[in-house]
N, C-alpha and C positions, 0 to 999 in steps of 0.2 A: 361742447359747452359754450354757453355765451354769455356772457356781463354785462350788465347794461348800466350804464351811469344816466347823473342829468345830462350831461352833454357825450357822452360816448358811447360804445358798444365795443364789447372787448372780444373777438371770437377767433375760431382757428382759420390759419392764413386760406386762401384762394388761389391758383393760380390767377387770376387777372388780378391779383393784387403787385404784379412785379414793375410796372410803371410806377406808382408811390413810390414801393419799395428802394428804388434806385435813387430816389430823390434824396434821402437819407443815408443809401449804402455808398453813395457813387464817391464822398466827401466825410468818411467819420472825424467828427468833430474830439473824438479822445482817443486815445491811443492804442487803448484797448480793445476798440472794433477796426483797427487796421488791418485783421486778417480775415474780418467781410466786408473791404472794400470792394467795389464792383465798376470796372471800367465802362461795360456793354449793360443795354438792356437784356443781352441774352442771358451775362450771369447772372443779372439779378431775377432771371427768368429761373436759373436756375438753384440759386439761395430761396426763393419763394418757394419751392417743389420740395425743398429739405426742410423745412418749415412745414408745409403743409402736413408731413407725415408724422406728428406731434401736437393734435389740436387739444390735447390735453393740458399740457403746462407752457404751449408756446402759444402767445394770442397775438393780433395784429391790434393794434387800437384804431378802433375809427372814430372819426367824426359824425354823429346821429343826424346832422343837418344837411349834410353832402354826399356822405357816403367815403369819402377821402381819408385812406390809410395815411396817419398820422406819425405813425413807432410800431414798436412793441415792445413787449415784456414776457419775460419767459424764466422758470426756474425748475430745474430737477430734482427731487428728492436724493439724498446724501443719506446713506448708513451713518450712524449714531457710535456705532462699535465697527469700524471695516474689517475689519478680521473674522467677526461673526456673522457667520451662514442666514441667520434670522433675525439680525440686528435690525432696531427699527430703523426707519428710513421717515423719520419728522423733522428732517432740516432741509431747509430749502436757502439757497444763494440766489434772489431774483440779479434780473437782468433788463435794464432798460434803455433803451435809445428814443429819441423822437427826431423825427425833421427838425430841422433848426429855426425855421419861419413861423413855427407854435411855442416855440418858448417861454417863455415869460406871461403866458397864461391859465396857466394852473393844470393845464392837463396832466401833465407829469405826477402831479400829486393824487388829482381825480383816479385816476387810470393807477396806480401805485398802491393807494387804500384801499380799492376793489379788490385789486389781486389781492394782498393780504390779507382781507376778510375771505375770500375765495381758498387760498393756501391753508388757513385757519382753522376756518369753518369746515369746511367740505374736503381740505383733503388733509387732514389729521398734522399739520405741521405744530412743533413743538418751539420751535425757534427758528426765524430768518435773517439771515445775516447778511450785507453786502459788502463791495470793498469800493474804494473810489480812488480814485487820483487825486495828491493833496492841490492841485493845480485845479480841481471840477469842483470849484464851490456852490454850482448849481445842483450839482448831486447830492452833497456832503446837508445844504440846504433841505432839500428834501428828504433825503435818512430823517434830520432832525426833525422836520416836520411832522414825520409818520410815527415820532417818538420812541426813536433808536437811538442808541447809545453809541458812542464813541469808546469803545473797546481797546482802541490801540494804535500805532503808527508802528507800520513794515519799512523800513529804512531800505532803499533800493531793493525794493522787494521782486521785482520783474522787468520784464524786456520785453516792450512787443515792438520798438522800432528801431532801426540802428542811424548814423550818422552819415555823414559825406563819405568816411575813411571805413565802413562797415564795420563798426562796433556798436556794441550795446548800448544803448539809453537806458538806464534803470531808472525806473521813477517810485517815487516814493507814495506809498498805498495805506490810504485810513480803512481800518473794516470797524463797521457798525452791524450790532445786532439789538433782536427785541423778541422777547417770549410771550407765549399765547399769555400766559397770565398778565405780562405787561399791558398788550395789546387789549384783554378785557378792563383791565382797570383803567387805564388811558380814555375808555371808551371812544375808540378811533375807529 
């Protein structure tokens, strides 16, 4: 599957996509992608390969002018009822990172409405929801933008890094969701 924006092309990763890839894994800017950091181009040689076998809800973002993997963005479908055998599976939790030298010009959002209209449209999601770190008002900016709602604050809801003294950092986590019906009315 491939997405095509004005300025992007969203499709399933490559192997020769792991030189990018490393530009953005080698250095995660939030805490929560501490556990795909990647020292070597070899790992990210091989995070690229685990990615690759997912072109359905994992895309790489690129730039349509260069060809230069950007991010990605990636979300699974979640049972509705986890207990039931045949529970629908219309929730998605997307996932997104970009390099950090694209920031600050819209691709995050470009690349962010696609997949949603993609999740939406094409693959039967009923509601998407993300979580964000109260510290990434870059993200929490963008949920709002995509016209998601602010749901709730997790008060040290999780640990992905520890200290000097190897304890827990818990950090405190906003989730934001938005329903197919929002998302038609919104017309986003």
């Amino acid at each position: 599957m491939i997405i095509e924006t004005e300025r992007l092309i969203l499709r399933p990763f490559t192997e020769n996509d792991a030189a990018d890839t490393f530009e953005y894994l080698h250095e995660p800017m939030v805490h929560c992608f501490a556990c795909m950091k990647t020292e070597t181009i070899e790992e990210a040689r091989k995070a690229v390969l685990d990615r690759v076998k997912d072109g359905e809800y994992y895309f790489a973002i690129m730039l349509k002018e260069n060809g230069k993997v950007i991010g990605e963005i990636d979300a699974m479908p979640e049972a509705t009822a986890p207990d039931e055998e045949n529970a629908a599976r219309d929730t998605f939790s997307p996932c997104w990172m970009f390099n950090p030298e694209y920031h600050g010009k819209g691709y995050a959002y470009e690349a962010a409405r696609a997949f949603f209209d993609y999740l939406f449209g094409e693959k039967g999601a009923r509601r998407i929801y993300a979580y964000t770190e109260d510290y990434n008002l870059a993200s929490q900016k963008l949920c709002e933008k995509l016209g998601m709602r602010r749901e709730g604050l997790f008060v040290e809801f999780v640990s992905f890094v520890k200290d000097e003294e190897g304890n827990p950092i818990y950090e405190n986590t906003y989730q934001y969701a938005i329903l197919k019906r929002e998302w038609e009315q919104n017309g986003k």
